[in-house]
Each structure stands twice: as structure tokens, then as C-alpha cells.
C-alpha positions as CSV (number, residue, x, y, z in Angstrom):
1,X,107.9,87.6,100.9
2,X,104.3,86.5,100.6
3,X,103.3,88.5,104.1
4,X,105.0,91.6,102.7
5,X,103.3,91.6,99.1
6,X,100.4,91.1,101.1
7,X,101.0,94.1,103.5
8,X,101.5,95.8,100.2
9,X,98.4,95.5,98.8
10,X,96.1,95.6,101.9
11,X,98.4,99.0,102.3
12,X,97.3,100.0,98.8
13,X,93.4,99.7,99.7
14,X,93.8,102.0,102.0
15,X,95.5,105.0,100.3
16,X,98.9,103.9,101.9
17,X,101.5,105.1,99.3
18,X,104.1,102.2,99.9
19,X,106.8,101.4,97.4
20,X,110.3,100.2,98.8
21,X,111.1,97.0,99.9
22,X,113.9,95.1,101.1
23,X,115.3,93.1,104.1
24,X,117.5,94.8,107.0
25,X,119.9,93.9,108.3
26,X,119.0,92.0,111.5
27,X,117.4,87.8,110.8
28,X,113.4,88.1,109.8
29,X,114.4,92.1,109.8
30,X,112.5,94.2,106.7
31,X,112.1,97.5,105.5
32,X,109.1,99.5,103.8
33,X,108.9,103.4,102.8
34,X,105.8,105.2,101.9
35,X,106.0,108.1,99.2
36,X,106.0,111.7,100.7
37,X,103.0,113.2,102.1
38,X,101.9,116.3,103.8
39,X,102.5,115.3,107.7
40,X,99.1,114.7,109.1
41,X,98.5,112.6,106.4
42,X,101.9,110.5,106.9
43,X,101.6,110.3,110.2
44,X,97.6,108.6,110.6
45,X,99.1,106.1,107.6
46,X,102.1,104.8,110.0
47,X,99.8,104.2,112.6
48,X,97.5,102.6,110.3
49,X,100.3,100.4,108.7
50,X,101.7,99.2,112.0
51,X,98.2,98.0,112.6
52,X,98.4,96.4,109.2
53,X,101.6,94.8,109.9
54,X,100.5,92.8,112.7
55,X,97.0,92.0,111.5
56,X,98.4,90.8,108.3
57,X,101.4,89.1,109.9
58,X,98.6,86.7,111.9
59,X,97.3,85.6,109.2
60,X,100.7,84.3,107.4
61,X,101.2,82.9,110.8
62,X,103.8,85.4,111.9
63,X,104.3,87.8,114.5
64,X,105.5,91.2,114.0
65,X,107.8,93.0,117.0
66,X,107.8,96.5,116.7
67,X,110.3,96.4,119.6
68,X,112.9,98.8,119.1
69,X,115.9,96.3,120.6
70,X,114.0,92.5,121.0
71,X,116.7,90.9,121.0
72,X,120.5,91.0,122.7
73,X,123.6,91.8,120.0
74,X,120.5,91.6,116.9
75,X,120.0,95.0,115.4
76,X,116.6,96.9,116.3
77,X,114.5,98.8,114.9
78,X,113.6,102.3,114.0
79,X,111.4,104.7,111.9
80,X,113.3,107.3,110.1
81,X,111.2,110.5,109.3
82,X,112.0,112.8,106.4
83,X,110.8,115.7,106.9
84,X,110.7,119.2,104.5
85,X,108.4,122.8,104.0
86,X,106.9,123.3,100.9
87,X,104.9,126.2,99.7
88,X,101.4,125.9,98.9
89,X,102.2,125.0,95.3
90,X,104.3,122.4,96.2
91,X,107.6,124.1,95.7
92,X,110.5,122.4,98.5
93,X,112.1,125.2,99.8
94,X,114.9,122.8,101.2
95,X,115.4,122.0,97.5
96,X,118.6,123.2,96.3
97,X,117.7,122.8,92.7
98,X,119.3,122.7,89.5
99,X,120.6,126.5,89.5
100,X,120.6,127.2,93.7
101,X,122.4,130.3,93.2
102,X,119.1,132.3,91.6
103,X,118.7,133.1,94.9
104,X,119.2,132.8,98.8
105,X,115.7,131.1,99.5
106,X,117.4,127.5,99.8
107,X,120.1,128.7,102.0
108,X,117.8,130.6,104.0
109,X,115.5,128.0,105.0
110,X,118.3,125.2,105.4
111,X,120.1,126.9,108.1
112,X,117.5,128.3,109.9
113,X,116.3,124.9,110.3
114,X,119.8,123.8,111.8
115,X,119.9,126.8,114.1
116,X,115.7,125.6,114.9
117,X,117.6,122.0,115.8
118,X,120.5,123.4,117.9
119,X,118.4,125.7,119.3
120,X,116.1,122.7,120.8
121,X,117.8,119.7,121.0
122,X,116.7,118.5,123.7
123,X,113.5,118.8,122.8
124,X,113.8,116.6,119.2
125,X,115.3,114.1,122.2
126,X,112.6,114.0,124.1
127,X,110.0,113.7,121.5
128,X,111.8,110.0,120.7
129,X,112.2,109.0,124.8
130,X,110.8,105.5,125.6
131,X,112.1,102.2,127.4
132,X,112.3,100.2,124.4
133,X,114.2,103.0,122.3
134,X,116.7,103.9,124.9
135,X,117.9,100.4,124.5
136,X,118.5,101.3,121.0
137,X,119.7,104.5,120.4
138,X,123.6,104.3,120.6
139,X,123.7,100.8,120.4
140,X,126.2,100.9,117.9
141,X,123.1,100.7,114.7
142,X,121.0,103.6,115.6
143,X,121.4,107.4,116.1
144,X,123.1,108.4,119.6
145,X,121.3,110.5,122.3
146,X,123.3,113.4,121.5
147,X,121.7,115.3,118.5
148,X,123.7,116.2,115.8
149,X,123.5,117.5,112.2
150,X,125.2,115.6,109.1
151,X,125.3,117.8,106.0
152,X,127.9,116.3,104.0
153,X,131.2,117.9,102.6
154,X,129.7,120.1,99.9
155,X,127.2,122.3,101.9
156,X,129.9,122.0,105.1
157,X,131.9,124.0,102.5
158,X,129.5,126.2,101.5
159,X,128.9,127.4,105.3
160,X,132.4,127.0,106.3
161,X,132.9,130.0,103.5
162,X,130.0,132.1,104.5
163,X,130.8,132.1,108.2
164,X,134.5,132.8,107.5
165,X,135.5,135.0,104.7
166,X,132.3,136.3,102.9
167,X,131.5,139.7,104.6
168,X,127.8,140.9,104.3
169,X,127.5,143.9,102.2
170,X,126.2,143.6,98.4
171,X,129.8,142.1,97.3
172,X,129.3,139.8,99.7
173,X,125.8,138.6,98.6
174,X,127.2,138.1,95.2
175,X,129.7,136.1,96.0
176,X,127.3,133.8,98.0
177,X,125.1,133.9,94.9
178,X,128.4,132.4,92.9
179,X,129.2,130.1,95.6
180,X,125.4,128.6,95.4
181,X,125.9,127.9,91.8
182,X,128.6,125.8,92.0
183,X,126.7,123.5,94.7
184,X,126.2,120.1,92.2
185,X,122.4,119.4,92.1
186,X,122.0,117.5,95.4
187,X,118.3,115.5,94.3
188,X,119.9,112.4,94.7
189,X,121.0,111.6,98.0
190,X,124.5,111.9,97.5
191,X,125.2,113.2,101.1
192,X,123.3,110.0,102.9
193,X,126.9,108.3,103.6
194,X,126.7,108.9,107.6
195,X,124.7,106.4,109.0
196,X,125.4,107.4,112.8
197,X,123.9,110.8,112.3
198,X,120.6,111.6,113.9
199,X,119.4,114.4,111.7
200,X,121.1,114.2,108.7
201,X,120.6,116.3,105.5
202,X,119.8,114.2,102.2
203,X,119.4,116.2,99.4
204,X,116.3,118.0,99.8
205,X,115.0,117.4,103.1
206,X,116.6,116.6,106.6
207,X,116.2,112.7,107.9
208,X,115.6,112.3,111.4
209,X,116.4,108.8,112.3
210,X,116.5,108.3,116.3
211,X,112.6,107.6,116.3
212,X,111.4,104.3,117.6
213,X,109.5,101.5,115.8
214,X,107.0,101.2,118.0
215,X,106.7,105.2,118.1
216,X,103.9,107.6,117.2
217,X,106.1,109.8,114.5
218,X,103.7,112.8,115.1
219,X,105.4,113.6,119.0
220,X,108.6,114.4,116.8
221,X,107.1,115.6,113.6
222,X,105.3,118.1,116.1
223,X,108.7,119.6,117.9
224,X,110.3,120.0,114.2
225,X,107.1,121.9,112.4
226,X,107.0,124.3,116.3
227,X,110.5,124.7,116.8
228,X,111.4,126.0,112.8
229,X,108.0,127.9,113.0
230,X,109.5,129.9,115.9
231,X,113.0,130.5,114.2
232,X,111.5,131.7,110.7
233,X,109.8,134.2,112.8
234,X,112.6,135.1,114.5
235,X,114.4,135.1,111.5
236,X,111.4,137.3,110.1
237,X,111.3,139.5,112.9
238,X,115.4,140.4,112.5
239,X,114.8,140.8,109.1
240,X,112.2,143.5,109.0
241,X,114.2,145.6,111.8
242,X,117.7,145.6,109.3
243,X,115.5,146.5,106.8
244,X,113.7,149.4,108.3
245,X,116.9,150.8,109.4
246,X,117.3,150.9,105.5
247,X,119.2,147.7,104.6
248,X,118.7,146.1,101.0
249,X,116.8,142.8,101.4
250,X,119.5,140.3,100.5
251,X,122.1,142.4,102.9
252,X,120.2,141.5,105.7
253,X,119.6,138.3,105.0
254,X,123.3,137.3,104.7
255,X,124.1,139.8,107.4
256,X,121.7,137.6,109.9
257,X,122.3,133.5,108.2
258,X,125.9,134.5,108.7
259,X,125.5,134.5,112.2
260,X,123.4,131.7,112.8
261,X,125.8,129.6,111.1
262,X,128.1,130.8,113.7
263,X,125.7,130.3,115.9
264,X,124.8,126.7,115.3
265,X,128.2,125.3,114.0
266,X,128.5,123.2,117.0
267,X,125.9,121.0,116.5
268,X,127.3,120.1,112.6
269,X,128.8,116.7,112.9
270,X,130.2,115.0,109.7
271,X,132.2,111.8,112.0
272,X,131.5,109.0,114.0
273,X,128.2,109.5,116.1
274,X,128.7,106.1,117.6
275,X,132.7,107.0,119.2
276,X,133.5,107.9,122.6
277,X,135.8,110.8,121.2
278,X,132.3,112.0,120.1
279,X,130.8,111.9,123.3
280,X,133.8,114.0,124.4
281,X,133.3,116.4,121.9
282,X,130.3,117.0,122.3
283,X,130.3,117.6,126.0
284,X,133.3,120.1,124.9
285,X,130.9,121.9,122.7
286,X,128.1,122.3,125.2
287,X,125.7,119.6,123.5
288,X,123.2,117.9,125.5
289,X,123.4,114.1,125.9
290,X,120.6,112.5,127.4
291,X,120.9,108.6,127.4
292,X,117.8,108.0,129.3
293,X,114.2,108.8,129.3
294,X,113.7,110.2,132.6
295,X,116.0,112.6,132.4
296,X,115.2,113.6,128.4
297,X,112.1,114.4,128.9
298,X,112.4,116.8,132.0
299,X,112.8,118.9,127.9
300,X,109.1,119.3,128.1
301,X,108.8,121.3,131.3
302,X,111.4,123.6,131.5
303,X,110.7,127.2,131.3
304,X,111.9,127.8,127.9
305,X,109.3,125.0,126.4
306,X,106.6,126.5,128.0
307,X,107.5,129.8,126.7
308,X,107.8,128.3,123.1
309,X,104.1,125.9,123.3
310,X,102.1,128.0,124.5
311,X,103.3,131.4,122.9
312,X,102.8,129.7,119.7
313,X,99.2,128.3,120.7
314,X,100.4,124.3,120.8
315,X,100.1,123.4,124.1
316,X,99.1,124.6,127.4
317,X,101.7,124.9,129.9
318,X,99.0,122.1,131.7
319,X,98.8,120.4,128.5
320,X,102.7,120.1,128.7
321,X,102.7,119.1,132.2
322,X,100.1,116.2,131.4
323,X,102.4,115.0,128.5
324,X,105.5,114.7,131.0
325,X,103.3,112.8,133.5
326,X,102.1,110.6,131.0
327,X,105.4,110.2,129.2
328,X,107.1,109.1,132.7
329,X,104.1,106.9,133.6
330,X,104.7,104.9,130.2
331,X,108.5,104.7,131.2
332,X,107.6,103.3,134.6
333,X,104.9,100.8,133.8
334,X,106.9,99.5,130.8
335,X,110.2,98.8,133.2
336,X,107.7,97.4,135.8
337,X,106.3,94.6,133.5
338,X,109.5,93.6,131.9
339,X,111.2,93.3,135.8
340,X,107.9,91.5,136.6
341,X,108.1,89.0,134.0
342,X,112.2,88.5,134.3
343,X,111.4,87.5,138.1
């Protein structure tokens, strides 16, 4: 208790919003959460906290083990990153809000982000690939390798209705309107129930929780802001073709979220993420399941994430290449001390 008050505060100094804590669930186990910030931001203060954490810890005479699985049958550890758009005014746009059915903004954004995360899946894998978390993830406490998207019974509902009787002509947008107004004002957390799930709506911004404790959160937080960047201007791109050919602006709209949510309804998982049926499943649906490193991040190089870093200026195709090398390189060395220190 004393270390963590004094994390707190050294935290505190340093413009490190911190303000939840409690213990885990795992012996010596403990949680912190800063408040929002805008990503570049978040992500220098967690690197700047887990320095914190073990230059504080040494001087309580502790040790902290960033480790993502230390310790046989003990729960690891994990980071989980919320992550949301906002306008420059500081509006969510993955807010529902108290009356979501003004207008089709909300729904808009929300499911192009799930098509963004179907889309690239194994990409949002790979960005969380190491030794340490592959112990971890599936281990019966964390997110499985298989990415999947929680949204909870209410929004499920809301799609489910959309992709199956709503057709998309004005009528149609109406009724979507009607059916947005009925959604209950979802600011607090009431779909957080699925603990398995590794990207998981919660009320106004999607959770992704398969990344590592000893992880830098920017390699995922990177793949989220490129790969939704690229749908909404897909998204933009379909739009502005429907309405050229003289389509009203909410008609198109519908006429194009419709279909992703056909389009993406495989990777919407509201079970178990931890059960083997799952596994089945989701080798039924044609989801990706990489349970190891090596093979996840082979995500990087393929032809497809060249085309998407470099026509969107984020990386090089050699950039991308040196990222894979260096990626693999940290696998190997790390499995090379840990077999060198077990002999």
C-alpha cells in the first residue's frame, strides 16, 4: 500500500493522470488506470510509469515483474488499452449518448471500426506478439489469440435488426433512427460482462485487452488508429460514389453500414473466448488463430500490409521488413536466455 501511494504521487509530479487502485487477482498482483488521454500522450506516460514502477518499487524494497506469465497456474499480467476518435472539440464519436437516434454518426463510426478489426486481425495480433505474452494469452485469464469482438446484447440487437429486416431506402433510415433511440444510454459500462473477449465494446470506446505488461502499447495503438483510418476512407470513398449517382446522404449511409455488418458479423463474439467449441467456431468462420509469435507476425509482411503502411505513409515496405526482423530477433533471444538459464 505504501509503494503504491508512493507510485501515485511520484506519478502525479510527472503529469501522470493516475486514479484507480486495487489489487488483482493473482498474490502481490495490483492494478492502476490513468484518465484518458489523446494517444501519444498515453502512450510516453505508460512507458514512463513502468519505469516508475520499478524505480519506486527499489526503494520500498520490492521488485516489480512486468512479466506477462512469471509464474506457473498464478494469473499474469496484461495492459488493457481503451481506445476511441474524438473530433477536435472533444466530441466521442463512439459515444452513443443520451438521445443516439439524432442521428447515424454513432453507428457509423462503431461498425466501421469492427469491420476495420475484422478486416485486420491479424494484424491487431501481431502488434501484441512476444515470448512472455504468448504464455499468457489463452491461458484461461487473458484474451485468446483469436480476435474477436464483444458488444453486448443490446447493440448485438441493434445490428442483428439492421442486417436482417431494415431495408435501405428513407423508410428504412427512419426506422434505424427509432431503433437508436431506444438504445439505453450506454456511459456506464454496462456491456463490460465478457471478460474473455479481446476487443470488447464498453460503452463508449472499444477495450483491447490481449496487450502484454511488459509491452510498448503504441505497436497496437498504431495498427487500430491505420487500420480504421483506411476503412473511414473507404467508407468515405463508397459514400461519395452513391451519392453522386444521386442518393440522399443518410440512404447511402445505411445502404453501405448494412453491408459491413454483414460483412463483419463473423468476428462478433458474445460467448466463451477461453472454450475449445470457440476455437472450433472460429476456424468454421474463417478467423485467424495465431497461438504463437512466429507465425503472428509473418501479419507484418504480407502483401496486403504493405499495401495498407505505405499507401497511408506509416511505414516503408523496408521499414515493415525491419520491424519483422527485429520483432523475430526479440522472440529468439528471449527463448534463448530463458533455455540458457533452465540448463
Amino acid at each position: 500500500y505504501a509503494y503504491m501511494r508512493d507510485l501515485e504521487t511520484e506519478c502525479h509530479k510527472l503529469g501522470i493522470p493516475v486514479r484507480t487502485r486495487h489489487n488483482e487477482v493473482g498474490p502481490g498482483q495490483y492494478e492502476l488506470a490513468p484518465m484518458f488521454e489523446e494517444v501519444n500522450l498515453a502512450v510516453d506516460h505508460n512507458q514512463l510509469l513502468m519505469d516508475l514502477m520499478d524505480r519506486v518499487a527499489r526503494r520500498h524494497k520490492l521488485r516489480v515483474l512486468l512479466h506477462e506469465k512469471p509464474f506457473a497456474g498464478v494469473n499474469g499480467s496484461g495492459k488493457h488499452n481503451n481506445w476511441s476518435m474524438s473530433t477536435n472539440t472533444g466530441r466521442n464519436l463512439l459515444s452513443p449518448g443520451k438521445v443516439p437516434g439524432k442521428n447515424l454518426l454513432f453507428l457509423t463510426f462503431f461498425v466501421n471500426t469492427i469491420r476495420a478489426v475484422y478486416e485486420y486481425a491479424d494484424l491487431l495480433r501481431a502488434s501484441v506478439a512476444s515470448a512472455s505474452n504468448d504464455h499468457r494469452l489463452g491461458a484461461n485469464e487473458a484474451p485468446p489469440a483469436i480476435v474477436s469482438v464483444f458488444i453486448g446484447d443490446t447493440l448485438t440487437k441493434v445490428l442483428d435488426d439492421i442486417e436482417a429486416g431494415i431495408e435501405p431506402d428513407e423508410r428504412g433510415v427512419q426506422a434505424v433512427l427509432d431503433l437508436l433511440s431506444k438504445v439505453p444510454n450506454l456511459e456506464m459500462d454496462n456491456t463490460d460482462r465478457n471478460r474473455t473477449s479481446p476487443f470488447a465494446f464498453t460503452g463508449n470506446k472499444f477495450e483491447i485487452r490481449m496487450v502484454g505488461s511488459t509491452m510498448n502499447c503504441a505497436a497496437p495503438m498504431t495498427i487500430m488508429n491505420t487500420i480504421v483510418g483506411r476503412q473511414l476512407e473507404n467508407f468515405h470513398k463508397e459514400l461519395k460514389e452513391m451519392m453522386d449517382g444521386g442518393k440522399d446522404r443518410d440512404t447511402a449511409i445505411l445502404t453501405i453500414l448494412k453491408r459491413y455488418i454483414t460483412e463483419s458479423k463473423p468476428i462478433r463474439f458474445e460467448g466463451d473466448g477461453y472454450s475449445e467449441e470457440w476455437e472450433k467456431e472460429a476456424e468454421r468462420r474463417g478467423l485467424p488463430n495465431q497461438p504463437n509469435t512466429p507465425d503472428a507476425l509473418t501479419a507484418y509482411v504480407t502483401s496486403k500490409a504493405v499495401e495498407l503502411f505505405t499507401s497511408s505513409d506509416v511505414f516503408t515496405e523496408k521499414e515493415l521488413h525491419a520491424h519483422y526482423e527485429v520483432m523475430n530477433e526479440n522472440y529468439i533471444i528471449k527463448l534463448q536466455i530463458e533455455a540458457r538459464t533452465m540448463g
